[in-house]
TORPABA-5968 format. One line per field, with one value per residue (C-alpha): x, y, z; residue in one letter; residue number from 1. Coordinates in pm, whole numbers, plus 50000, padded with zeros to 5 digits. Example, Ala and Ser with C-alpha at 12.3 -4.5 7.8 and 13.67 -1.06 7.14 Angstrom:
BEGIN
xx <- 51230,51367
yy <- 49550,49894
zz <- 50780,50714
resn <- A,S
resi <- 1,2
end
This chain:
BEGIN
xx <- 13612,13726,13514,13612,13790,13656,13276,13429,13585,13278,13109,12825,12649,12309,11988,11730,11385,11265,10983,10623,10522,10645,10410,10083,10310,10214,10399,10620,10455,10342,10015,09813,09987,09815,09500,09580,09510,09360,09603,09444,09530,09847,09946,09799,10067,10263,10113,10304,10630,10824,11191,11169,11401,11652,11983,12193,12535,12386,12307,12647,12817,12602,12693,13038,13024,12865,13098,12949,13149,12843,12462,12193,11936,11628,11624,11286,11086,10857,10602,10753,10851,11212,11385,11594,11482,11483,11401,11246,10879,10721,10674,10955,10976,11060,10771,10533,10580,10695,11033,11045,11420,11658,11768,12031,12313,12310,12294,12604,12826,12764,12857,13220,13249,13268,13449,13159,13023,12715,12468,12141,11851,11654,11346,11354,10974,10785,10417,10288,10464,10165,10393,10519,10202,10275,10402,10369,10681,10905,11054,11056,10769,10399,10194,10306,10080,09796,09860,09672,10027,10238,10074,09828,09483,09142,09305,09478,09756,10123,10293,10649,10671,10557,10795,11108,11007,10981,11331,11390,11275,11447,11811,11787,11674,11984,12232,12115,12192,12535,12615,12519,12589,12872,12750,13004,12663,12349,12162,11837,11551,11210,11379,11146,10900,11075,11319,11695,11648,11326,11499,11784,12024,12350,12309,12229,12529,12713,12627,12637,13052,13183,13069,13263,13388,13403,13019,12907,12607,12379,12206,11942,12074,12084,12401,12545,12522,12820,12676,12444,12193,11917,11670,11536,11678,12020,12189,12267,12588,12708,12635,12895,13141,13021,12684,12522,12219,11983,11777,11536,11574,11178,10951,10908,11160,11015,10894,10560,10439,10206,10561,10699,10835,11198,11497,11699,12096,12141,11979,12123,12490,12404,12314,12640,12830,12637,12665,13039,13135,12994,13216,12912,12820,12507,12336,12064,11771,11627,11330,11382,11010,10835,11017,11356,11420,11568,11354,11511,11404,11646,11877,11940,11977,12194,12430,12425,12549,12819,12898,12961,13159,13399,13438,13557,13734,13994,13730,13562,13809,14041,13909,13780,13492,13577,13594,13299,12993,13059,13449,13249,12903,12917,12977,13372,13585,13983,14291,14349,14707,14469,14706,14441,14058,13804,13507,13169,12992,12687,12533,12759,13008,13137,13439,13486,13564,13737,13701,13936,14227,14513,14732,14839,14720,14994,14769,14360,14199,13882,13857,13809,13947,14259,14144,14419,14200,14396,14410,14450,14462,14267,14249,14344,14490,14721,14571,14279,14366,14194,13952,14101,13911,13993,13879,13542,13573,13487,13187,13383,13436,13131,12992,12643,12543,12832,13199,13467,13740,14083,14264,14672,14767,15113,15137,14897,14554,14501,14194,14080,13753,13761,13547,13787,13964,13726
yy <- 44686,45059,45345,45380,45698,45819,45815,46074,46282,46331,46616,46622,46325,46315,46133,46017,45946,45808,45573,45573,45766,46081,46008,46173,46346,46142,46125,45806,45474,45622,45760,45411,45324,45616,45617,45942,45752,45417,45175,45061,45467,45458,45172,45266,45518,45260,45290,45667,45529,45593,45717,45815,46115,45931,45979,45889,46069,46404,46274,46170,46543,46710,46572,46583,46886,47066,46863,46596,46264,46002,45932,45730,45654,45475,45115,44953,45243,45050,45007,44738,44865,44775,44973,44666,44349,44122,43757,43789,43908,44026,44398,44589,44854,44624,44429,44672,44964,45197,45207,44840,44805,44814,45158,45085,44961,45285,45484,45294,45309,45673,45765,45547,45739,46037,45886,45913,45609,45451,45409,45254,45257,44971,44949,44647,44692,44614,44723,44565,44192,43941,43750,44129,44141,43864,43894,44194,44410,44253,44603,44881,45143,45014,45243,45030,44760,45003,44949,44645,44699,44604,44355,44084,44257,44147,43878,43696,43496,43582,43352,43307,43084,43291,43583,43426,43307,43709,43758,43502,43713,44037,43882,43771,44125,44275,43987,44081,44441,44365,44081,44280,44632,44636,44927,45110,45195,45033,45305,45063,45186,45064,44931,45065,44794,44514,44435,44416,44007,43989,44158,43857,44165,43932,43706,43957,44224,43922,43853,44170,44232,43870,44006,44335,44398,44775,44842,45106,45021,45330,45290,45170,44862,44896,44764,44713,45029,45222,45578,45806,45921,46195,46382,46691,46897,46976,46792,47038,46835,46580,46256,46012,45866,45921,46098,46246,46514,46404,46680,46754,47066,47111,46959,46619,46347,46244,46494,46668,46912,47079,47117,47453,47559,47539,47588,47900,47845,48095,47817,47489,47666,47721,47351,47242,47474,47356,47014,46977,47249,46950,46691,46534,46505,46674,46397,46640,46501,46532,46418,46330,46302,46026,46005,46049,46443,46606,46966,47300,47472,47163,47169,47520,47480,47241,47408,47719,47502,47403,47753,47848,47445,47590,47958,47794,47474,47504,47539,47206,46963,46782,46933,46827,46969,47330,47523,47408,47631,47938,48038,48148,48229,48036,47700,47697,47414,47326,47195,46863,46981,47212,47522,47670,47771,47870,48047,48082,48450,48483,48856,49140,49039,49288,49249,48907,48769,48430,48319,48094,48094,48037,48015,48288,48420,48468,48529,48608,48654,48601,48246,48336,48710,48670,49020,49057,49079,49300,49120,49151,49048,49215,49118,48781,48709,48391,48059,48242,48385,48723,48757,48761,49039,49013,49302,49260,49272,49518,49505,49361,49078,48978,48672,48647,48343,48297,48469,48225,48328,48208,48222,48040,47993,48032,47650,47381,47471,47535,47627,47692,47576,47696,47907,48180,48247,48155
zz <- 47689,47742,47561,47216,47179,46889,47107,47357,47092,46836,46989,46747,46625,46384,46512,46208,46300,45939,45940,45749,46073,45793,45574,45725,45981,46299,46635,46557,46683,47006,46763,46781,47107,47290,47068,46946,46562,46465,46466,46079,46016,46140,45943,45593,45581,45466,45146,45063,45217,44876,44972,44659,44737,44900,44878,45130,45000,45025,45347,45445,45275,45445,45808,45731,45610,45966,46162,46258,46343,46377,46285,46392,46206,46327,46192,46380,46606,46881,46544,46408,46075,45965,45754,45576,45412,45766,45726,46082,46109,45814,45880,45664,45428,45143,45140,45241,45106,44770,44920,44784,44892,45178,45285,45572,45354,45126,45460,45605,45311,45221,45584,45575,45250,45421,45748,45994,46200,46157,46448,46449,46636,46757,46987,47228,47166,46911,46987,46647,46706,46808,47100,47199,47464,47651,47964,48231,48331,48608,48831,48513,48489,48626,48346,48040,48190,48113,47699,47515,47307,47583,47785,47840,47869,48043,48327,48039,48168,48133,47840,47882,47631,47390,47556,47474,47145,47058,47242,46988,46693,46888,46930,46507,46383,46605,46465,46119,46200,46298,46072,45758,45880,46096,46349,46530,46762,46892,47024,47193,47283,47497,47786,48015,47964,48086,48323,48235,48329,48120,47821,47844,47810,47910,47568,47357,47483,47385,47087,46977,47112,47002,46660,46705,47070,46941,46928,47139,47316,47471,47812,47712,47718,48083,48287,47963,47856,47757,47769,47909,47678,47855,47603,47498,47850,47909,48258,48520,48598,48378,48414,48526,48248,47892,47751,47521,47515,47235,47165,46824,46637,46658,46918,46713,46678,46331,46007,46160,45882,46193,46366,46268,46634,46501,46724,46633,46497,46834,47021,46887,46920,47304,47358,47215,47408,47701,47629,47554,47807,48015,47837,47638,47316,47128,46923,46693,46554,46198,46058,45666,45493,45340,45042,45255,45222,45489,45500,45389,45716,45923,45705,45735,46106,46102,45843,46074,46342,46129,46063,46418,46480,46192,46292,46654,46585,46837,47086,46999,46863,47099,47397,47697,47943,48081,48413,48721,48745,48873,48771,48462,48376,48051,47905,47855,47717,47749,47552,47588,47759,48007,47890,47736,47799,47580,47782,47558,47607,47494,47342,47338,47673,47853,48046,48132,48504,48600,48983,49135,48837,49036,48688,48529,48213,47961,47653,47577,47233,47031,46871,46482,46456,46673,46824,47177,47466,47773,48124,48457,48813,49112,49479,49635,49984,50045,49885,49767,49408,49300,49022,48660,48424,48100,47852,47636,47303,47051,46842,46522,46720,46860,46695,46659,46818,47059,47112,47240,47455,47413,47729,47695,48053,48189,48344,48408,48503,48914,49043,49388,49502,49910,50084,50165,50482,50837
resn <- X,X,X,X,X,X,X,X,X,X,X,X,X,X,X,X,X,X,X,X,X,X,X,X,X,X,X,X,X,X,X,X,X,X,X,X,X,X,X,X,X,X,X,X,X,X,X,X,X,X,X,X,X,X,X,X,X,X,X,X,X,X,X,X,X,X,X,X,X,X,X,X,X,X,X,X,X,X,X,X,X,X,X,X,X,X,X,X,X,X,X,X,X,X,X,X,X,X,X,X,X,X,X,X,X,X,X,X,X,X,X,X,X,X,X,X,X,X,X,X,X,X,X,X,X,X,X,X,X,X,X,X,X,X,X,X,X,X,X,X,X,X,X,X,X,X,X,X,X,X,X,X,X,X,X,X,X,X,X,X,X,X,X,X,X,X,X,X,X,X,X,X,X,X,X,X,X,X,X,X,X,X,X,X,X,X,X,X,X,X,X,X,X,X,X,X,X,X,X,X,X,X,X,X,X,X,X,X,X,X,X,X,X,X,X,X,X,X,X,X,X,X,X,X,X,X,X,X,X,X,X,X,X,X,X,X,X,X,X,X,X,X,X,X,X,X,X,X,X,X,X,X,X,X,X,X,X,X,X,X,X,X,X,X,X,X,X,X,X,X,X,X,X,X,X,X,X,X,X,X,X,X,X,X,X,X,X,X,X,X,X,X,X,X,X,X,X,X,X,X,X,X,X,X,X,X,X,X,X,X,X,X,X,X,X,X,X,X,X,X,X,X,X,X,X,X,X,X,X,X,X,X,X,X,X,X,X,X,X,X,X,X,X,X,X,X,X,X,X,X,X,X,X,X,X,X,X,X,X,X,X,X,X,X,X,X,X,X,X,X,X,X,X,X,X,X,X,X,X,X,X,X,X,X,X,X,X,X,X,X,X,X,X,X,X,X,X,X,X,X,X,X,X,X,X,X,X,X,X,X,X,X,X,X,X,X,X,X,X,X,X,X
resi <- 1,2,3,4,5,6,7,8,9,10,11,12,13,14,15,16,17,18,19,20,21,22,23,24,25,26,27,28,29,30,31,32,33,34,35,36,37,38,39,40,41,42,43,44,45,46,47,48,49,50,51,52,53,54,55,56,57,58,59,60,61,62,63,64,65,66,67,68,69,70,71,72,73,74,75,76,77,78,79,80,81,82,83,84,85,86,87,88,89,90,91,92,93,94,95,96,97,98,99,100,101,102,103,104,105,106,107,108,109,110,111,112,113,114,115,116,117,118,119,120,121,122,123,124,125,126,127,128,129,130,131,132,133,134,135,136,137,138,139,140,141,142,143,144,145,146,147,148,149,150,151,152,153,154,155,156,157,158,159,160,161,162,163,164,165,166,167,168,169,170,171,172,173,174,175,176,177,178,179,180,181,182,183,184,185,186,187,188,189,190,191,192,193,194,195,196,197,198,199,200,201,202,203,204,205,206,207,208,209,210,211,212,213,214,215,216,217,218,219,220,221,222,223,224,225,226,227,228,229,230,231,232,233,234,235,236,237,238,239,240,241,242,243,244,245,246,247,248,249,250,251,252,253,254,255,256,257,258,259,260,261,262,263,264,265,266,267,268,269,270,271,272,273,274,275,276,277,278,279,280,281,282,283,284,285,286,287,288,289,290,291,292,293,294,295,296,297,298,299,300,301,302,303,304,305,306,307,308,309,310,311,312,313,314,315,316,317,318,319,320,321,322,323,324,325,326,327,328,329,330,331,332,333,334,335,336,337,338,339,340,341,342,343,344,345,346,347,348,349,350,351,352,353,354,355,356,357,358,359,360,361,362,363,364,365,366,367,368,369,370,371,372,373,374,375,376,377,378,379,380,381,382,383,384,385,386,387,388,389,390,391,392,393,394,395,396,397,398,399,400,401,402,403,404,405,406,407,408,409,410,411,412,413,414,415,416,417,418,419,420,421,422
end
């Protein structure tokens, strides 16, 4: 089935890394996995898992309310620890912790409330599940052999047997998810550990789209994968068809108290200009605390974002990736009837230059003040257009995280691309 529209359109989308991983503050699952905390240690943190600030409307408002169009929150990590009351495996938040109750289905009805989809996470993996370590990987990454989590230590034998039987317990957590939940995405996780035909990806894709053939499925589901998805560094060319950049406003993916190295607004507003001057998506990542509050110092951020999204709607919404690399030094984005660009300046611009515009310009202005811009044309010599300067603009009108450009061209957009006359 074709991409669903509404996927391609989103432009920012909010990741959740919530697990009992927030309690003491540890790196999520991958704490006991590399030794960095007893596994025993790790676990007890169960015990202050109280989502006892949880509200998942004030969620939802608040994601709306920066612009946002989707979130994903992280229903199993690669510990184990579901987030709803599963009847498969034992290891869930209701039964093991303060929470004492399911927190997806407040989290997906507060988010249709407020018109956004609901995404969920879900780790292939699951480094606590006693069959998980039962067979070696089959053509994916060599190192995960190296983890008693992962797979059969000391000369023990594979099990295949007991492999599927956990595929078993896999495919029912995911048909709970999207029996009770109805996810417009299934962002997966941990498919480097196995093999796409060791994962029995085929079954499970269809499960999943005879239930809704409108799920969006990330890459990590391999050749069934709808989407790109890279992390944490921006692509220097966009990846082929769909993607988004999933990147954390700190340096954790969950709530790290020790983490303090916050990303400025400035930042955060130049990786979504990046990103959707490359036609992708920016998919930032909170990390709500033990008892489900989303921290001041994130929240901030994010609402600072959302400042900038509104001040330069026409620059976001409906439009599609912007000029190549090099016509403009800056991320840039364009109407969705290519008459108009929006080039993203950074500091205080001076006067702007546009290579290869073989259009005319009929019209440029700041996005937000609707300050006129003067323009003209210099040079140029048969099919190779001149350069197009268009006048910086004044101090007023300088926004201080990043000044978008409106240019309305005369006709469709034509750009040349040669290397000049031999």
């Amino acid at each position: 089935m074709a991409m669903q529209p509404w996927f391609t359109e989103a432009k920012l989308g909010i990741f959740l890394h919530w697990g009992i991983y927030a309690v003491d503050g540890t790196l999520e699952s991958w704490a006991f996995y590399a030794d960095e905390v007893p596994h025993d240690q790790y676990m007890r943190q169960a015990d202050g898992f109280t989502a006892a600030g949880y509200d998942p409307k004030a969620w939802a408002e608040l994601f709306a309310r920066v612009g946002a169009r989707y979130a994903v929150l992280t229903s199993r990590h690669h510990d184990g620890v579901a987030l709803w009351d599963t009847a498969h495996g034992d290891l869930n938040v209701v039964r093991h912790t303060p929470a004492g109750r399911d927190l997806l289905g407040p989290y997906a009805e507060a988010l249709r409330e407020h018109g956004l989809k609901v995404g969920f996470y879900y780790s292939h993996s699951d480094w606590n599940h006693p069959l998980y370590p039962s067979v070696r990987s089959q053509g994916r990454a060599p190192w995960v052999n190296e983890s008693r989590w992962v797979a059969p230590q000391d000369g023990a034998p594979d099990d295949e047997q007991a492999w599927q039987r956990y595929l078993d317990y896999r495919d029912a957590q995911v048909g709970e998810l999207v029996d009770r939940f109805h996810p417009d995405l299934l962002w997966f996780d941990g498919e480097w550990e196995r093999s796409e035909q060791q994962w029995r990806l085929a079954p499970l894709a269809e499960r999943i789209l005879t239930a809704d053939p409108r799920t969006v499925l990330n890459a990590r589901m391999l050749s069934y994968g709808d989407y790109a998805t890279p992390e944490q560094g921006l692509p220097m060319r966009a990846p082929d068809g769909p993607w988004e950049l999933c990147l954390t406003i700190n340096d954790s993916w969950g709530f790290r108290q020790s983490d303090t190295n916050f990303k400025s607004v400035g930042q955060l507003v130049r990786y979504f200009a990046e990103t959707i001057g490359l036609g992708g998506n920016l998919l930032l990542d909170v990390g709500p605390t033990a008892a489900g509050v989303i921290p001041a110092e994130q929240v901030e951020r994010l609402e600072g974002l959302g400042a900038w999204i509104a001040r330069h709607a026409d620059a976001v919404w409906g439009t599609v990736a912007g000029l190549p690399a090099g016509h403009h030094y800056g991320p840039s984005t364009r109407s969705a009837d290519g008459r108009t660009l929006y080039l993203v300046c950074f500091g205080s611009p001076g006067e702007l230059a546009v290579k290869g515009l073989r259009t005319a310009v009929k019209r440029a202005y700041v996005l937000g003040t609707g300050a006129e811009l003067g323009h003209r044309v210099t040079g140029g010599h048969g099919e190779v257009p001149g350069v197009t300067w268009i006048d910086g603009p004044r101090d007023a009108d300088v926004d201080p995280h990043a000044t978008v450009i409106a240019v309305e061209l005369d006709g469709d957009l034509d750009l040349y691309d040669g290397q000049g006359r031999n």
